[in-house]
Structures are given as C-alpha cells and as structure tokens.
C-alpha positions as CSV (number, residue, x, y, z in Angstrom):
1,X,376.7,265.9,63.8
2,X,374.7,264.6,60.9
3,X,370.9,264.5,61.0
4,X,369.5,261.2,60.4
5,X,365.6,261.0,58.2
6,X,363.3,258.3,60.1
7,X,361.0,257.3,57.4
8,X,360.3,254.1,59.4
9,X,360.3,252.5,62.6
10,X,363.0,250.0,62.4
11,X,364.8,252.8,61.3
12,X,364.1,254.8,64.6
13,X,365.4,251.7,66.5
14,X,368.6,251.6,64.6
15,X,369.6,255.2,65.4
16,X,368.5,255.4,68.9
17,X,370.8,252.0,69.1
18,X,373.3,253.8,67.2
19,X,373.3,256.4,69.4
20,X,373.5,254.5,72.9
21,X,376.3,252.7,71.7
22,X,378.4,255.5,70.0
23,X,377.7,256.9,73.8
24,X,379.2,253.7,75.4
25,X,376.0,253.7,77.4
26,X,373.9,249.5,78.1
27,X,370.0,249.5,77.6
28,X,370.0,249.4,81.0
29,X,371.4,252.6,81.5
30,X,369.6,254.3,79.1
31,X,366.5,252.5,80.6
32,X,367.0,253.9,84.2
33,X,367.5,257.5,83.5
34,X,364.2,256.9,80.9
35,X,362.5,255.4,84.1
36,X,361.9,252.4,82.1
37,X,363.2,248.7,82.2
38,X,365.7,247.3,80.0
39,X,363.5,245.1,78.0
40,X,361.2,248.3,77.2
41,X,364.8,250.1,75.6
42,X,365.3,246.8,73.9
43,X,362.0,246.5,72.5
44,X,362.0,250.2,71.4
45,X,365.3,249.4,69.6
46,X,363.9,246.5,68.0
47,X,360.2,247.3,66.8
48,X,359.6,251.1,68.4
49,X,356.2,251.0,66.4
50,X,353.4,250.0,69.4
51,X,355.7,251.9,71.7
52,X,353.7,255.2,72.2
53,X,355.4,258.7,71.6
54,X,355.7,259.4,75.3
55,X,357.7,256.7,75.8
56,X,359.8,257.7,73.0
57,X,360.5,261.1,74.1
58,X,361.8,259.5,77.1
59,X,364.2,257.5,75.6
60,X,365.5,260.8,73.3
61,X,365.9,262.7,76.7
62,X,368.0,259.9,78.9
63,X,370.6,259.7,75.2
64,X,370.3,263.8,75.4
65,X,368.7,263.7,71.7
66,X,365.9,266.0,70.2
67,X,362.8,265.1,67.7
68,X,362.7,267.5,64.5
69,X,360.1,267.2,62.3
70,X,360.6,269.1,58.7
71,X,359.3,268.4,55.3
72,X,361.1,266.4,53.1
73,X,363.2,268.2,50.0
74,X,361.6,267.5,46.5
75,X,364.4,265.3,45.4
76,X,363.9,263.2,48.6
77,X,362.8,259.6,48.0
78,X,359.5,258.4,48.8
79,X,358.6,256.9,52.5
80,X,358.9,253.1,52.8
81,X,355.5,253.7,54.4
C-alpha cells in the first residue's frame, strides 16, 4: 500500500475518509470503535485541525492505520503551511 505525505489538515481528513470508505466502514462505525460520536469522525474528516492528537490517534486505531513521521526528501515540494 502506498504511503500518503500529510502536509496539511484537509489533507489528513481526505485520507482518513479515503480510508473508511475504501474499508466499506460509515462514520459511525468508525466512531464507535474510536469511542467517539459520528459528528466528531465527521468533523475530523472535514477540518481535523482543532481536533487534538489524542483524538486522532483514536481515529487511526478504529481504521487499523499507523502515524509515521519522516523528513521530507530534498526534491520534495515545500508545505502548504
């Protein structure tokens, strides 16, 4: 499976809603083995930026996905940021 560089987080949302739906899996789903209601998965989805790290992680764990955090390669473009 490819990796997929966050440089942003509307791009976090996409993949983690890439993700759920590649797994066939509703926001409620995800939501309940997260421990967390559906309208928290959807917000995460849509703007994850004020949604803190913990919460996050939670999501990552309930779609069985993992955080890696490497530096970029020089011929990388630079962060939206």
């Amino acid at each position: 499976m490819p990796d997929y560089p966050i440089r942003t987080p509307q791009q976090l949302g996409a993949v983690l809603r890439g993700f759920r739906r590649e797994r066939k899996l509703t926001q409620q789903a995800v939501g309940k083995s997260a421990g967390l209601a559906q309208n928290a998965i959807s917000q995460i989805e849509t703007n994850p930026g004020p949604t803190s790290l913990a919460r996050i992680a939670r999501v990552l764990a309930a779609l069985s996905l993992e955080l890696v955090v490497r530096s970029r390669k020089a011929d990388d473009r630079p962060s939206e940021w």
